[in-house]
C-alpha positions in Angstrom: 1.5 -5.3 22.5 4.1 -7.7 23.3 8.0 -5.9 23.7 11.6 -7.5 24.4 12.0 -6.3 28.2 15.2 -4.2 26.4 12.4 -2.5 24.4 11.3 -0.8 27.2 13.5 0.7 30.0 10.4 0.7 32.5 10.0 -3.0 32.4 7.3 -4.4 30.7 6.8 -8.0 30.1 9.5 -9.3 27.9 8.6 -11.7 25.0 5.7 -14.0 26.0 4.8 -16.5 22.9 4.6 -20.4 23.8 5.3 -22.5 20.4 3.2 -25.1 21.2 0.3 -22.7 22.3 -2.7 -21.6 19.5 -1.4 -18.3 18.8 2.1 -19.3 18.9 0.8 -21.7 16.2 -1.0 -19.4 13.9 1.9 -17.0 14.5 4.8 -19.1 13.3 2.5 -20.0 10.3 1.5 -16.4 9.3 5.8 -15.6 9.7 6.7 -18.8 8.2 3.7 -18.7 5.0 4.7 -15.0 3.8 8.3 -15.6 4.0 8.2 -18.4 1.8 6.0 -17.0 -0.4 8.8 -14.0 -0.9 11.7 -17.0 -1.2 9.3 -19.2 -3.2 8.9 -16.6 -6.0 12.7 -15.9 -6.3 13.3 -19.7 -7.2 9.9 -20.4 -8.7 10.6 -18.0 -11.6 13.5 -19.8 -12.8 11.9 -22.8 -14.1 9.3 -20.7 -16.2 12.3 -19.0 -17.7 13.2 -21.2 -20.9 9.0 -20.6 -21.4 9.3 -16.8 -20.3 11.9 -16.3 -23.3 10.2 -17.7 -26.0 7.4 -16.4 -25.5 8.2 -12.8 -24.8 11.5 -13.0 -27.2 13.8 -12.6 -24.4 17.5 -12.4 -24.5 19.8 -14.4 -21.9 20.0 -10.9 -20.8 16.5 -10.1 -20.6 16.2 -13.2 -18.3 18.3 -12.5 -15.8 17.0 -9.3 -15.7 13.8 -10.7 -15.0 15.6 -12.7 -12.2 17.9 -9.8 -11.0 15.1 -6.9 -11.2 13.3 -8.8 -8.3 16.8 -9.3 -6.3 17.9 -6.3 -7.1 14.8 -4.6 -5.4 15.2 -7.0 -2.5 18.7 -6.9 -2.2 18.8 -2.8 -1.9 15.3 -2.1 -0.1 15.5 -5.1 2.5 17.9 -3.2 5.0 14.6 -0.4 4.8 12.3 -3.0 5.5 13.7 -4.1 8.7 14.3 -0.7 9.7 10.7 0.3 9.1 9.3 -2.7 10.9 11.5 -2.2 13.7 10.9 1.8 14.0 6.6 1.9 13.1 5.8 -1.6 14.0 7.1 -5.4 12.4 3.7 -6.5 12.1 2.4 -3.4 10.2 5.4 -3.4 7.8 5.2 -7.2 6.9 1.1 -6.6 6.6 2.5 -4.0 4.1 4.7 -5.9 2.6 2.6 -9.2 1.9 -0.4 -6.6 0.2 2.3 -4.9 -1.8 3.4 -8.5 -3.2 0.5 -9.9 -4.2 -0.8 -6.8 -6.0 2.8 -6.8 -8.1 2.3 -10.3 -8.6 -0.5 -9.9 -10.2 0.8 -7.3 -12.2 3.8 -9.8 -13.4 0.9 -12.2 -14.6 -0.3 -9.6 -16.9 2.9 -8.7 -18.3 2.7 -8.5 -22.5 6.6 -8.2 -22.9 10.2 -8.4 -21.5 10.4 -5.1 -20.1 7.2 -5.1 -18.2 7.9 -8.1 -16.6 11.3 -7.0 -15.2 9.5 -3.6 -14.1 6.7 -6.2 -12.0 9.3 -8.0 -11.3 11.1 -4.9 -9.5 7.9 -3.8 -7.6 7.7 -7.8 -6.6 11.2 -7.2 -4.9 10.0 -4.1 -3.2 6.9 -6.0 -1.8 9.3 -9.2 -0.7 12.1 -6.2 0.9 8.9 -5.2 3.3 7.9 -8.4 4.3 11.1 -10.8 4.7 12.8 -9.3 7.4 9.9 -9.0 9.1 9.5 -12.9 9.4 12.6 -13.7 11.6 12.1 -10.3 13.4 8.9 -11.2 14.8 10.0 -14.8 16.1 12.4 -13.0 17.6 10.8 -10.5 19.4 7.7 -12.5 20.0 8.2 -15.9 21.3 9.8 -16.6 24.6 13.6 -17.3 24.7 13.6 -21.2 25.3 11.0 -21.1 22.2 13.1 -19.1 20.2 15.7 -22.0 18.7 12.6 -24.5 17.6 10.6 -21.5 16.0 13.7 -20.6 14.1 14.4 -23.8 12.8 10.6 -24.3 11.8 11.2 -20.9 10.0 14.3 -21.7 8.5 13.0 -25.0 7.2 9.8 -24.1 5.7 11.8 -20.9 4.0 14.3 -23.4 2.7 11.7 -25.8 1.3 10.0 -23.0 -0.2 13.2 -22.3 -1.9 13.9 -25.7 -3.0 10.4 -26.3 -4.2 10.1 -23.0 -6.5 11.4 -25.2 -9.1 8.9 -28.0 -9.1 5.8 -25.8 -7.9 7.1 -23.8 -10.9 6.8 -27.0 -13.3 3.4 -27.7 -12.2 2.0 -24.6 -12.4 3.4 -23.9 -15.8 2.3 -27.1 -17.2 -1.1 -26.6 -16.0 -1.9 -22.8 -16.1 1.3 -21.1 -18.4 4.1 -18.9 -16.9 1.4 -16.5 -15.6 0.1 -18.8 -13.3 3.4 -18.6 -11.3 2.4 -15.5 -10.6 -1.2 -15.6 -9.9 -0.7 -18.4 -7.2 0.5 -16.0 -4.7 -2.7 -13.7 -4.9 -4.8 -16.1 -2.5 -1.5 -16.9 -0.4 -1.0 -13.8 0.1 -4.7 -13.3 1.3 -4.5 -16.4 3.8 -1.4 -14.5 5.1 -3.0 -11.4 5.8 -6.3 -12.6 7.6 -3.3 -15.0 10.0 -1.5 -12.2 10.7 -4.1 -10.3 11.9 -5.8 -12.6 13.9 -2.7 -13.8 15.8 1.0 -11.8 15.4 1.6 -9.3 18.1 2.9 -5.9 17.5 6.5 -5.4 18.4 9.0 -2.6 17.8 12.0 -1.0 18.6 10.7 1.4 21.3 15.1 2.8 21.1 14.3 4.6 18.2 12.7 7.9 18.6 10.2 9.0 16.1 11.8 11.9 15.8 15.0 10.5 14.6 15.8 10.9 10.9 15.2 7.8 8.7 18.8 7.1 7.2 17.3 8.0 3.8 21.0 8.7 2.7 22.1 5.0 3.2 19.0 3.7 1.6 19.5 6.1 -1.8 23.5 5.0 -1.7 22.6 1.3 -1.6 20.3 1.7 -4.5 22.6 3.3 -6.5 25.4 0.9 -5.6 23.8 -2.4 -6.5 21.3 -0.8 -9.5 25.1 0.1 -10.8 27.1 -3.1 -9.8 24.1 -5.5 -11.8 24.1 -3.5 -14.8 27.6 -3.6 -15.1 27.9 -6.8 -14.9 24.8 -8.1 -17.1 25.0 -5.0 -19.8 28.6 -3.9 -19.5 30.4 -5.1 -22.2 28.3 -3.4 -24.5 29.6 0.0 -23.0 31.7 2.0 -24.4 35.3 2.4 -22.4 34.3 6.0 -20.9 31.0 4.5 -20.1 32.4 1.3 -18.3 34.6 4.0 -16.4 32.3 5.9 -15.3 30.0 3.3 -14.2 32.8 1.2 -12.0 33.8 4.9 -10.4 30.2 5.8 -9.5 29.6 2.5 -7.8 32.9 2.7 -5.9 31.9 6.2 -4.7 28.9 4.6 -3.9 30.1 2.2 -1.7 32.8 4.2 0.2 30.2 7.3 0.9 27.8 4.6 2.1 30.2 2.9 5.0 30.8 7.0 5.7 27.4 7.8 6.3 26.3 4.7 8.2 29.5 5.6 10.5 27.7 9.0 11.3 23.9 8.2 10.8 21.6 8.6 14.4 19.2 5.7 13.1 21.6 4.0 10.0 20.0 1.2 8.6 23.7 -1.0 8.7 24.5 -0.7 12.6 28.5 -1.3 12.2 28.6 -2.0 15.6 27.1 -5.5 14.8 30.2 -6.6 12.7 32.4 -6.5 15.9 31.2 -9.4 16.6 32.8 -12.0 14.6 30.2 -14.3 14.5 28.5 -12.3 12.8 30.8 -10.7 10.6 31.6 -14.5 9.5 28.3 -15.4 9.3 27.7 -13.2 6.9 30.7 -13.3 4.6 29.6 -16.9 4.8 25.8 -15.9 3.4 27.4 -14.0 1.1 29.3 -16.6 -0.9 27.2 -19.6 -0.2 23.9 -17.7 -1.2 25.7 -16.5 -4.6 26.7 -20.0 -5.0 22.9 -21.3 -4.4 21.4 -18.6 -6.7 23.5 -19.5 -9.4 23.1 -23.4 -9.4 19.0 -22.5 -9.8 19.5 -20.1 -12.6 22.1 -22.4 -14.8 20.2 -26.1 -13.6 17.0 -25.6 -14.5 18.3 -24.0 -18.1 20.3 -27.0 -18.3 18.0 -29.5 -17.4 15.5 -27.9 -20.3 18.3 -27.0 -22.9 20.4 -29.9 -23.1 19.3 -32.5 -21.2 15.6 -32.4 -22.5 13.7 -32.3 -19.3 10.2 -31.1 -19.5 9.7 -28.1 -17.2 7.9 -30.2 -14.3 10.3 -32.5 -14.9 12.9 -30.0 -14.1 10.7 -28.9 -11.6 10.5 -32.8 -9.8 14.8 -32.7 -9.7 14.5 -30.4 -6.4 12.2 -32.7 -4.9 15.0 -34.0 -2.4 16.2 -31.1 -1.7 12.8 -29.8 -0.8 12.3 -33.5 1.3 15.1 -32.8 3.6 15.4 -29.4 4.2 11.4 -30.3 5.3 12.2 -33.0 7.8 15.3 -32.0 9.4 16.3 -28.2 9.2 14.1 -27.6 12.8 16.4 -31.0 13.9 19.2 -29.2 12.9 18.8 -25.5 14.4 18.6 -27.6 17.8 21.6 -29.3 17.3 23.9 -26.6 16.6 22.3 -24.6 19.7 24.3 -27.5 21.3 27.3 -27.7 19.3 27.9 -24.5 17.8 27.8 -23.0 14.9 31.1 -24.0 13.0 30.9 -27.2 12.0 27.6 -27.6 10.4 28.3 -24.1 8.7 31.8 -25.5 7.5 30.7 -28.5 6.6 27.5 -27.9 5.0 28.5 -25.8 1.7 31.7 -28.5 1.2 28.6 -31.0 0.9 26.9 -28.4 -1.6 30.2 -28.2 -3.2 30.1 -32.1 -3.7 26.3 -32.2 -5.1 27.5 -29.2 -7.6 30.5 -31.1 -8.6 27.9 -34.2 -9.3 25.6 -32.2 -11.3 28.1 -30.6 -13.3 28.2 -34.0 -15.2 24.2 -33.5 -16.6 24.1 -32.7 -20.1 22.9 -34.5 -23.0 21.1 -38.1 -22.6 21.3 -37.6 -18.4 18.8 -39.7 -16.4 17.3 -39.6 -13.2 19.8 -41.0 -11.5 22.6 -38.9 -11.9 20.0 -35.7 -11.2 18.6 -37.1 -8.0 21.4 -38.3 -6.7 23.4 -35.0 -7.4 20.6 -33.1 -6.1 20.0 -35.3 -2.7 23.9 -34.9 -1.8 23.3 -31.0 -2.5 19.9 -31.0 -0.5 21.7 -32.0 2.4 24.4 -29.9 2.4 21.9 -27.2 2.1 20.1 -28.8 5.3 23.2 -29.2 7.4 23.7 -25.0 7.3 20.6 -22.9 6.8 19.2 -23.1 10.0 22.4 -22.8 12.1 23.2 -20.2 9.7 19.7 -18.1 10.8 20.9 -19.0 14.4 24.2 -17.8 14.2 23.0 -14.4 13.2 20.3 -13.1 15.4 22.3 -14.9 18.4 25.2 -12.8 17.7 23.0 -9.4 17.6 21.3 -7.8 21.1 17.1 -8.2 20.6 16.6 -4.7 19.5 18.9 -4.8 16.3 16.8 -7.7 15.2 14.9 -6.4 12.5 18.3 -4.6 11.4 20.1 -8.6 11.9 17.5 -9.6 9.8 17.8 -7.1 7.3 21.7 -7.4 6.7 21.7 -11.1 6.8 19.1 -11.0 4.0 20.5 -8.4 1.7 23.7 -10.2 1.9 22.1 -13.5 1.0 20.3 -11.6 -1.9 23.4 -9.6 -2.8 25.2 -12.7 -3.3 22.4 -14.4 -5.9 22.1 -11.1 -7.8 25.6 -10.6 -8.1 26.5 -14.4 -9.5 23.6 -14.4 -11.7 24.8 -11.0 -13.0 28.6 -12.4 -13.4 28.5 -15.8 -14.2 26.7 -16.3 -18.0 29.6 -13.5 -19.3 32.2 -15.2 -17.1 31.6 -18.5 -18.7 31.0 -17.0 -22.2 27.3 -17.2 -22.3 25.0 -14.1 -24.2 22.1 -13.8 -26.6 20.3 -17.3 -27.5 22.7 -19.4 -26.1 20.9 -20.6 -23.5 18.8 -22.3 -26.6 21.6 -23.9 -27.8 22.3 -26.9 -26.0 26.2 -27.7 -27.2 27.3 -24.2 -26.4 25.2 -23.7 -23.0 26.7 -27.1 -21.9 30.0 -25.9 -22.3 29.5 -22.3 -20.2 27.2 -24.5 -17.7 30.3 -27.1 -17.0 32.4 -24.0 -16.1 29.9 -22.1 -14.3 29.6 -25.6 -11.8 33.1 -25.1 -11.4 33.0 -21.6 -10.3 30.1 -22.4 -8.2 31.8 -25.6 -6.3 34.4 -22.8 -5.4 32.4 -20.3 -4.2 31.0 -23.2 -1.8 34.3 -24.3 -0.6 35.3 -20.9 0.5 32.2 -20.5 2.3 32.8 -23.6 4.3 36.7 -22.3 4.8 35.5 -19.1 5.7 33.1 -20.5 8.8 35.7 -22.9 9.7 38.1 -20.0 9.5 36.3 -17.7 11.1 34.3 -19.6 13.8 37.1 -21.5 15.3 37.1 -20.1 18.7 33.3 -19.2 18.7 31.1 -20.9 21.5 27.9 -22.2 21.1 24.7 -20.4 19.6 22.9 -19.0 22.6 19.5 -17.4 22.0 19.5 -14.3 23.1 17.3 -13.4 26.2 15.3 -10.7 27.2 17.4 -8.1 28.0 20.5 -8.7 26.7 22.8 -5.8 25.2 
């Protein structure tokens, strides 16, 4: 079993994986595969949504609860998986995770209505909570120091691409098979996953925490209950009574307070507070937080747009991502190297100003838009995108000692997810959109327009935030075996 040397007092050999070496290989591809898959579904779903709704008679409601039942289990559950993996074994939780994933997916594929998609949809999230901290947990506790950067940046890439491409993977798949088949696609993924994973990943954990110590089952419940809360508020809550409304915003603040309390005094908590002392990664992740709303917005309101208004076919739709999918492909690995060098601010300042920029551009589709005004909107955006995810990844698990990795991991992504939930949630009342609008093209025009400019901002304070934030930070060192 390979161990970081800090994983074991007595000194056995730290992290030992080559990149370029045959199990390196097959590792990075069983980590990289099964975290795409999990980021691959969150996206993929969105372009099947205009289908999804007529089909099943969904509300504008209904479909971003079919968005936000899957981030909302990821979101809440992902600081558990990368405390599980850490504590009885990363491989065995992700193993867990990936079988857990494709079983919901197939459950999603059967779904007759609405509600029992959301309620697949849900147990998709838990499966994707297991397995996606797991990923960068792994790389990190598996492959040799100097390795560590490249591997990352592979990760990051791949992850990213698989983003990008849910839409157009979504198109074909629709096009050809119906919106189950966005579902079934990940059964034999999944499968290829497991049968890597056991073949090549090495079992690592966090030999720090005891197996006596108490799982932070407090903080996990309060997190739950804060963002299960928060989402319904924001999709449902207008349709509350005032006492109801009141009640609701009052249990989520108690929420939130009593979980900061109990982390503070937890023996194992899932959110180590000592991590935000360092402010690269406190910035980082108030960064994450507003560039990863941001993103999760532009993919719920685009492809709606696209379908709605500008009368793109769903693979059509689908094909407007290819750019983004292109670069973040070629040159996110480049780009984790090059911030090793240079640091971390500038490509995460300027980054989400060039997202800002490619939001801006595609504010501007609507009625009778071509492909040039998508494509080139979307290439400026893709390489924004590129310029900051995998310094982004970097920053992060530099800025946390090897043993909080899974728990680095864990925050970084709930944050991220946190952010998409919460803008999907907000934005459609924000903006004035409900009910069948989103079949209307004139009045979902309108609310899309004003969404982009909410978006655009949200990217602009990310990049002020890093630039902000990161001014005095040196450069992204990966951290070695054995540092506290």
């Amino acid at each position: 079993m390979v161990r970081s040397a800090q994983d074991d007092p007595a000194g056995t050999p730290g992290p030992s994986l080559a990149r370029g070496s045959r199990r390196g290989r097959l590792t990075l591809a069983a980590v990289t595969l099964g975290s795409g898959i999990a980021l691959l579904d969150g996206t993929v779903v969105t372009i099947a949504l205009p289908t999804i709704g007529r089909e099943l008679g969904s509300s504008l409601g209904g479909l971003q609860w079919v968005n936000n039942g899957y981030l909302l289990a990821l979101a809440s559950l992902i600081l558990v998986g990368g405390s599980l993996g850490d504590r009885l074994g990363r491989r065995r939780i992700y193993l867990v995770g990936v079988v857990w994933f494709a079983l919901a997916s197939a459950g999603c594929a059967l779904a007759p209505s609405t509600e029992w998609l959301v309620a697949a949809r849900i147990l998709q999230g838990i499966g994707a909570a297991l397995l996606t901290p797991g990923g960068l947990a792994i790389i990190q506790a598996s492959f040799r120091p100097e390795d560590r950067a490249g591997a990352i940046g592979a990760w990051a890439g791949v992850s990213g691409t698989a983003s990008a491409a849910g839409p157009f993977v979504g198109g074909w798949v629709l096009a050809h098979l119906g919106w189950p088949g966005i579902f079934l696609i990940n059964v034999p993924l999944c499968a290829l996953v497991v049968g890597l994973a056991l073949v090549a990943v090495p079992e690592t954990r966090d030999t720090h925490v005891q197996g006596r110590a108490a799982f932070d089952l407090p903080g996990a419940g309060l997190t739950l209950v804060l963002l299960s809360i928060t989402t319904f508020l924001l999709i449902s809550g207008s349709a509350l009574p005032t006492a109801g409304l009141v009640a609701g915003v009052l249990v989520a603040a108690v929420a939130g307070v009593a979980f900061i309390a109990v982390e503070r005094r937890a023996r194992s908590p899932l959110v180590p507070l000592a991590l935000f002392s360092s402010r690269v990664f406190s910035t980082a992740n108030l960064m994450t937080f507003l560039v990863y709303g941001a993103l999760g917005a532009v993919g719920f309101f685009l492809v709606l747009q696209l379908q709605t208004s500008a009368g793109f076919t769903p693979l059509e739709s689908g094909l407007a991502n290819l750019p983004t999918t292109v670069l973040l492909l070629l040159f996110s690995s480049r780009m984790a190297v090059l911030a090793r060098r240079t640091g971390p601010r500038l490509p995460m300042s300027a980054g989400p100003l060039v997202c800002a920029v490619g939001v801006l551009w595609l504010s501007r589709v609507g009625a009778g838009s071509g492909w040039g005004i998508v494509l080139g909107a979307m290439s400026v955006f893709g390489l924004g995108l590129t310029i900051l995810v995998a310094p982004l990844t970097a920053a992060v698990l530099a800025a946390a000692p090897d043993r909080f990795t899974g728990a680095a991991s864990g925050i970084n992504n709930a944050v991220a997810r946190t952010g998409a939930l919460l803008a999907i949630a907000a934005l459609p009342a924000l903006v004035g959109l409900a009910g069948s609008d989103y079949r209307d093209p004139d009045v979902f025009t309108a609310g899309y327009r004003t969404a982009s400019y909410v978006i655009a901002g949200l990217l602009t304070a990310g990049g002020l935030v890093s630039w902000l934030g990161l001014g005095g930070s040196a450069k992204i060192v990966t951290p070695a075996a054995g540092r506290e």
